[in-house]
C-alpha positions, 0 to 999 in steps of 0.5 A, spaced: 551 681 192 546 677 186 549 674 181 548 678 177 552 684 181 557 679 180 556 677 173 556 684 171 562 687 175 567 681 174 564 683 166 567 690 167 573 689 170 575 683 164 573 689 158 581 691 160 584 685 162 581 683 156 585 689 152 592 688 156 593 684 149 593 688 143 588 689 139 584 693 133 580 699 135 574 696 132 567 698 134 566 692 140 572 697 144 566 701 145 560 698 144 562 692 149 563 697 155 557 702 154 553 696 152 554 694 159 553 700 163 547 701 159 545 695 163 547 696 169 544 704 169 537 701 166 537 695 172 539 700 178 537 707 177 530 709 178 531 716 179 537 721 182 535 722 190 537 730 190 536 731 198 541 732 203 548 732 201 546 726 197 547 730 190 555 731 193 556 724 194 554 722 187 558 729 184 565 727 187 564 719 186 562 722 179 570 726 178 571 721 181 570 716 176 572 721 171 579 722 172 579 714 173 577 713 166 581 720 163 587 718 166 585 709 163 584 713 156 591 717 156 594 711 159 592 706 153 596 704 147 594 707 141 597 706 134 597 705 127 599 698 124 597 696 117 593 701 116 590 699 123 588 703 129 591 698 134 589 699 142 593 696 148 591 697 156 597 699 159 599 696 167 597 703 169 591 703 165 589 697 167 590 698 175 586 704 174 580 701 171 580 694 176 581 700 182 575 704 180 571 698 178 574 693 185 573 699 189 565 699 187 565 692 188 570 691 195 565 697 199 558 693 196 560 687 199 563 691 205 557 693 206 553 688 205 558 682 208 564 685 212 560 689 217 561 696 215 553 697 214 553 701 221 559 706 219 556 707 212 550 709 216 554 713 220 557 716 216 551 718 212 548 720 218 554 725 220 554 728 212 546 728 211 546 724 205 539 720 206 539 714 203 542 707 200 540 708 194 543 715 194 550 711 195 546 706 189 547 711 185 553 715 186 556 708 185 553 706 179 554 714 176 561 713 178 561 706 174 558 710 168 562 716 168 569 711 169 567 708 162 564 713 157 569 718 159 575 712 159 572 711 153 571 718 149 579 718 151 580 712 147 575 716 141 578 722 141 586 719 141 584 715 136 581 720 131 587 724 132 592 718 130 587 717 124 588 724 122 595 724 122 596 717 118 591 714 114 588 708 116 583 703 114 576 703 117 572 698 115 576 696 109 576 703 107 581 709 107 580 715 111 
């Protein structure tokens, strides 16, 4: 893994460390997390490989990471204080989300430094899946998937609350 990898998987995991503490439900509850998957996207999806089983494999890591982040959203704290949306990551939440992000980063270095490139080909091979970048994707979109459907929990949550008690939004009442 580069440095990079590194940087931008440990960044993913601390977004929810970070919530464990209570804190406002602002815009950087979403533009944080987003930002970096859209990085992430942009660094490492040329195109979608759609041959063999390939699509499969990203469909499932894809359910996957959406029923990681639905189940981190619905997991999260959300309430009304002073007027305020507030948001705390629960232990639940939290280990969802440091599962689904670790579980990326655990099997890119398993593959790349714990020997387990030669059943990972296997294993492709065995399923007709045709390429790295196939599983590049799959992991990647998984990644994606895990943030924006954690995150259009959130929103969704959030708006409910907000239409069931008046709260204030950048020093406006809604």
């Amino acid at each position: 893994m580069t440095a990079t990898e590194w940087i931008t998987d440990i960044a993913l995991v601390l977004i929810v460390l970070r919530q464990v503490r209570e804190d406002r439900l602002d815009h950087k509850t979403f533009l944080l997390p987003l930002g970096i998957v859209a990085f992430v996207a942009y660094s490492y999806l040329d195109s979608v490989p759609t041959a063999g089983n390939d699509l499969v494999l990203i469909a499932a890591l894809m359910a996957l990471g959406a029923a990681l982040g639905v189940a981190g959203g619905v997991y999260t704290r959300i309430r009304a204080l002073d007027g305020h949306l507030m948001i705390k990551a629960g232990a639940v939440s939290a280990i969802l989300w440091i599962v689904g992000m670790g579980a990326r980063m655990g099997f890119q270095v398993w593959v790349e430094h714990g020997g387990g490139a030669d059943d990972v080909a296997r294993f492709s091979l065995a399923h007709h899946i045709t390429s790295q970048e196939a599983w590049v994707t799959a992991f990647v979109l998984m990644a994606l998937t895990e943030v924006v459907t954690r995150v259009a929990t959130i929103l969704v949550r959030g708006r409910a609350l907000r239409a069931t008690r008046p709260v204030t939004v950048l020093d406006r009442t809604v």
